[in-house]
C-alpha positions, 0 to 999 in steps of 0.5 A: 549540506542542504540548509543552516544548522538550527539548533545552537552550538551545533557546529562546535560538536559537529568539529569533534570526533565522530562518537563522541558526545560532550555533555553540554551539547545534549542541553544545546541541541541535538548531537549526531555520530557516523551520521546518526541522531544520538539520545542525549534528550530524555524520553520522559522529561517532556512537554506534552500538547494537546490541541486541535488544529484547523482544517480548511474543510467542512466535511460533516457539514455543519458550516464549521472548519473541521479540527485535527486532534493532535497531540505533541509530545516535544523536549524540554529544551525547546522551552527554551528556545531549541527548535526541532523538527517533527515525526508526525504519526497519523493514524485513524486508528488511535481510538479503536474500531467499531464492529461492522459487517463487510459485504456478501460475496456470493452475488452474481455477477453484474451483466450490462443492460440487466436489471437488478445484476451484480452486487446489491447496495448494503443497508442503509449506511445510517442504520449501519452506524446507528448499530455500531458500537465501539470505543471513542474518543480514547487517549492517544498512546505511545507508539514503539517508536515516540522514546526512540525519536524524542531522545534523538531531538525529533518531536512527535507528533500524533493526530487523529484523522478526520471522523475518527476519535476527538476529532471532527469531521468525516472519514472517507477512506482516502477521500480529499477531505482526510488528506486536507486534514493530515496536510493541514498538521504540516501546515500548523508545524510551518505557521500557516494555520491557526490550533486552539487548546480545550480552552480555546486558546490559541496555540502555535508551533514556534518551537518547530523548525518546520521541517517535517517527516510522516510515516505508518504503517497501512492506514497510517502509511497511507496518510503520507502518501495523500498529503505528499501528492499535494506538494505541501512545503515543510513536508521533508520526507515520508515513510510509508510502509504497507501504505495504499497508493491507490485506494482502487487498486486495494479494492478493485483490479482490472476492473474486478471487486475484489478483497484485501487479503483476509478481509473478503467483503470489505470496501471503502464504506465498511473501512469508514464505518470502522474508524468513525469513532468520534462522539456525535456520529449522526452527522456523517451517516449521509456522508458515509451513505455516498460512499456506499453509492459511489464505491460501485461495487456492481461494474467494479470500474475505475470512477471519479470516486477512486480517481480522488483517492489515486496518489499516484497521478499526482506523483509528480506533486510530490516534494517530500524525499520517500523511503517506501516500505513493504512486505513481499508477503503482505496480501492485505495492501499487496506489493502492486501499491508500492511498485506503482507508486516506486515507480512514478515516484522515480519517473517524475524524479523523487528522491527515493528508497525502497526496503523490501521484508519477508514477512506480511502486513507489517513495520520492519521494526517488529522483526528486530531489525537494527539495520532497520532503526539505522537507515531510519535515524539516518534517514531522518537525520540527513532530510530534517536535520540536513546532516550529510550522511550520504544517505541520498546517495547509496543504493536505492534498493534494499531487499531481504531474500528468503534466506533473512539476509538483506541485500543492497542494490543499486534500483528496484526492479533489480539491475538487469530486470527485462521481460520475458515470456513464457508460452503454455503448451496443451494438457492444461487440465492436467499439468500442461507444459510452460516453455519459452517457445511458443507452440506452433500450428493452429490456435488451440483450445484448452477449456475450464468452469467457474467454480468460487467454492474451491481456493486457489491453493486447493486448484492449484494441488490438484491433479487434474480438475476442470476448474483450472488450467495448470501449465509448468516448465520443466525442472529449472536448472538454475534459479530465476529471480523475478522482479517487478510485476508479471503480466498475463495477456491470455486469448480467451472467450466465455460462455456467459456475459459475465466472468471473473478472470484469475492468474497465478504463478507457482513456485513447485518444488521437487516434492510437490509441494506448492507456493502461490508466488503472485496472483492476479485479477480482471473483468473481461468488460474492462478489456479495453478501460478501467472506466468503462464496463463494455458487454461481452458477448458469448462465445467471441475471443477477447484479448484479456491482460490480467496483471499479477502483483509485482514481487522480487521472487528467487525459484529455486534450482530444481523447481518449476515455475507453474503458471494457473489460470482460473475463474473466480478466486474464492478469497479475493474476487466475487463468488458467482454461483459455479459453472461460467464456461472459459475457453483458452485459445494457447497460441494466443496466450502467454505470461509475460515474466520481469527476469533478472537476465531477461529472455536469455536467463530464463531460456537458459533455466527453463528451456 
C-alpha cells in the first residue's frame, strides 16, 4: 500500500470477496474489485464547477496574473464530505481553432554568411491574428472518458490552456508560461493557490484529496509532460499518448526544418495562432510575433527558444509515475517523442510503462480496446487510490504486433535489443546490395541529385533514378524484428553549401511491394551540434548521422530490408529548387540497426 485510505468505510469493503460490492459502500466511497475502481457513482447526479484559477504568470502583459479556466465535474458524495482524487484533462483545444496558413516550403536553403538565404520571416504575426477568424470561448464538452472516471470515484477536471478560450494569457506552444498555467491547476487541487468564480468568489478544492492524474492525446498529452518535468507535488501520475516531449524535435531534426506529417509548413507560431481563441486577441499578437522571430525557421538550430520547450532534460524533475502511449504509425508527433523521453524516464528512475498501438496519431480507446480501459483503471486505482494491484510490478512493456495481438514484455526496446550493422554495397542507383559485411578495397562513390518534387514512396519504387540511393539485403530467411531507433552515419560530400539529407528504411516484399518503415532527417551544417549551423564547403567529405525515428518493426520472412538515401523529402523537409549534388562515399557509410538478437540474428537473416 502507499499511503492511508481516504475515503470512509473503505476498509470494511476492501475485507469482502473481490466482485462484490455492497450497496451501502457506493454512498461511502469508492469501491474496488481484482484491482480495479467499479461505477458505484452515477455519471449524471453531479456538481459541476466552473472557475478560474491563478496562475503565477503574466504572459499577455498586462500587469495581471493570468487565470486558468477550469471546469470540475465531481460526485455528489463529495458534498458530503467524500474526498476524491482528480483526472485532469488539458487541452488548448476545447474551443476550436482558427484558420491559419502554414508556412511556404519551396525556400531555398539557408548558406551561412549569404544575405537574405533560407527561409523568409511570415507576415507580420499581428496581421495574421487580426485575419483569423474562428470560434472562442465555447463551452468545455465531455470527453469519452468523464462518465467512465466519474462512476469510478475519480473527479474530473477540464482546463483550458493559456490564450486559448476563456482563459487568460498567452499560447506558446510549449512555452513556460503554459506549463505554469496547467502545474498551476495541480496547485489549486493541493491548496496552494487561490481560483475565483464568475462572481469573483473565491473557491477551493476541499473536496479533492490532492492526488492527481494528467493525460491526452498529442497537444493534450504534451501538457503532462511540461508539468511533470517541473517536479510538481500532488502530480501522481500522467498518461501522455501521441504526446510531444521535445517541441524541436516535432519541428526540426538534425538541424533540418522539417513538418509534422500531413502538416508541411506548420511551426511553433502557425500551432499558437490556431488555438488562440480567447476573446481579446490583440494583447498577445507582440507575443506570438517572437515566436515567428525566435522559431528560426532559417539555421533550423537547437536554440534557447526550443531548449524551453525540451522536457526531456528536466527528466530527472519528474516525480509522477508515467504510462506513456504511442502509435508506431503516428507521423504527426513520430515515435522518436516517446522513445526519448522513455528512455530518460528510465534513466533517472521514473516508474513507467509503455503501450505501444498500430495505428496513427490517436488514443487507444478509439480502437475498442477493453485491455486498453483495464490497464487504465488499474493504473489509476493503484497510483490515486494506492490500491495495491501489482500494477507497478508487471511488465513494463506492452506493444501491439502487426498481427492486432498485444504482447507484454519485460522493457522496451525489447529484451535482447543490441546494434547492428548493415553495410551498402555498389549499384545504389539501381538496387545496390545492403549486407552485414562491409565492402572491402577503396573508398567508393556512388552519387545522387536533389530533386524535392518526388515523394519518398515514388524514389523508393523506382527502378533505377538519379535521385536516390537504393541498397537491399537479400531475401531474409527469418524475421528480424527492430526495436528502438536506427541510426544512419553516412561518408558524404555536397556540391553546394547547403543540402538536405534524408534516410529510410524499407520493408520490400517478395511482390515488390513496398513500406516506408522509418525515415529520418539532418542538415550536414549541424554535423557536429544541434546549436551551432557551421559552413559546408563543397566537394569535402563530412561524416553525417542521420537519426531515423525509432519503431518496434517485424520484416517478415522472405522480405528484404532496404536502406534508401536522399536529399530532400518532399512531405517533411524544406523544398529547395532540384539538383543539389550529393556524393556517397560506401566504405564509409553504414546503417546501424537496434535487432532483437543483435549482430548474430541479423547475420543469420540477412547474411
Amino acid at each position: 500500500m502507499r499511503g492511508s485510505w481516504r475515503a470512509a468505510g473503505l476498509a470494511a469493503v476492501l475485507a469482502l470477496p473481490l466482485g462484490v460490492v455492497p450497496a451501502a459502500a457506493a454512498e461511502e466511497g469508492p469501491v474496488f474489485a481484482d484491482g480495479e475502481a467499479q461505477p458505484v457513482f452515477s455519471a449524471s447526479d453531479v456538481v459541476r464547477e466552473s472557475l478560474w484559477v491563478r496562475a503565477p504568470v503574466d504572459s499577455d502583459r498586462d500587469g495581471l496574473d493570468d487565470e486558468v479556466y477550469t471546469e470540475v465535474v465531481r460526485q455528489r458524495a463529495t458534498e458530503r464530505g467524500l474526498k476524491v482524487p482528480v483526472v485532469f484533462l488539458p487541452s488548448p483545444y476545447y474551443s476550436g481553432g482558427n484558420d491559419v496558413d502554414n508556412h511556404d516550403v519551396d525556400v531555398e536553403l539557408h548558406v551561412p554568411g549569404e544575405r537574405g538565404s533560407g527561409a523568409p520571416l511570415r507576415a507580420r504575426t499581428d496581421e495574421r491574428i487580426a485575419a483569423a477568424v474562428g470560434p472562442n470561448a465555447a463551452p468545455i464538452t465531455s470527453t469519452r472518458y468523464e462518465s467512465y472516471f466519474v462512476s469510478r470515484g475519480f473527479a474530473v477536471v477540464y482546463a483550458e490552456s493559456l490564450g486559448t478560450g476563456k482563459s487568460t494569457g498567452c499560447p506558446t506552444s510549449g512555452g513556460r508560461n503554459e506549463t505554469t498555467g496547467m502545474r498551476s491547476v495541480v496547485d489549486w487541487l493541493n491548496g496552494r493557490t487561490s481560483a475565483r468564480d464568475a462572481s469573483g468568489a473565491a473557491v477551493s478544492a476541499a473536496w479533492s484529496t490532492g492526488k492527481t492524474a494528467m493525460m491526452g492525446t498529442s497537444y493534450n498529452g504534451t501538457l503532462p509532460n511540461a508539468v511533470a518535468a517541473t517536479g510538481v507535488r500532488g502530480l501522481e501520475t500522467i498518461v501522455p499518448i501521441a504526446a510531444i516531449s521535445s517541441w524541436y524535435d516535432y519541428y526540426r531534426a538534425g538541424g533540418a526544418v522539417v513538418a509534422p506529417g500531413g502538416y508541411q509548413g506548420e511551426d511553433a507560431d502557425v500551432i499558437a495562432v490556431y488555438v488562440h481563441t480567447r476573446a481579446d486577441r490583440s494583447a498577445c499578437a507582440p507575443v506570438l510575433a517572437e515566436l515567428t522571430r525566435e522559431q528560426d525557421r532559417v539555421t533550423g538550430d537547437f536554440t534557447p527558444f526550443w531548449q524551453e520547450r525540451d522536457y526531456v532534460k528536466d527528466a530527472p524533475l519528474v516525480r509522477a509515475s508515467v504510462l506513456a502511449v504511442h502509435g508506431l504509425n503516428d507521423w504527426n508527433v513520430k515515435v522518436g517523442q516517446v522513445a526519448r523521453w522513455y528512455e530518460a524516464l528510465k534513466l533517472n528512475g521514473v516508474e513507467h510503462k509503455i503501450w505501444l498501438h498500430q495505428s496513427g496519431h490517436t488514443d487507444p480507446d478509439t480502437l475498442r480496446s477493453a485491455q486498453w480501459r483495464r490497464t487504465l483503471n488499474r493504473w489509476f486505482s493503484h497510483y490515486l487510490y494506492d490500491v495495491d494491484n501489482g500494477v507497478e510490478r508487471e511488465p513494463r512493456s506492452t506493444v501491439q504486433r502487426e498481427d492486432r495481438s498485444w504482447v507484454d514484455e519485460a522493457e522496451w526496446p525489447a529484451p535482447g535489443t543490441a546494434p547492428a550493422r548493415l553495410n551498402p554495397w555498389v549499384g545504389g542507383g539501381t538496387k545496390g546490395v545492403l549486407r552485414t559485411d562491409a565492402m572491402p578495397g577503396r573508398p567508393l562513390v556512388e552519387e545522387l541529385r536533389d530533386d524535392a518534387g518526388k515523394s519518398v514512396e515514388q524514389l523508393v519504387d523506382l527502378p533505377a533514378s538519379g535521385n536516390r540511393l537504393a541498397y537491399g539485403t537479400r531475401a531474409l530467411t527469418e524475421p528480424v524484428r527492430l526495436s528502438g531507433t536506427p541510426r544512419a552515419d553516412l561518408a558524404v560530400s555536397f556540391d553546394r553549401p547547403a543540402a538536405n539529407v534524408t534516410a529510410v528504411l524499407v520493408d520490400r516484399s517478395p511482390d515488390g511491394t513496398s513500406r516506408v518503415i522509418t525515415r529520418g532527417w539532418a542538415d550536414p551544417q549541424n554535423r557536429l551540434d544541434l546549436s551551432v549551423t557551421r559552413p559546408v564547403e563543397p566537394g569535402k567529405r563530412y561524416r553525417v548521422e542521420v537519426e531515423l525515428q525509432a519503431n518496434d518493426y517485424v520484416v517478415a520472412a522472405g522480405h528484404r530490408l532496404e536502406l534508401v538515401l536522399l536529399s530532400s523529402d518532399h512531405d517533411y523537409t524544406l523544398r529547395p529548387a532540384p539538383g543539389a549534388g550529393l556524393s556517397v562515399d560506401l566504405t564509409g557509410t553504414s546503417v546501424e540497426l537496434p535487432v532483437v538478437g543483435g549482430k548474430a540474428a541479423l547475420r543469420r537473416a540477412a547474411g
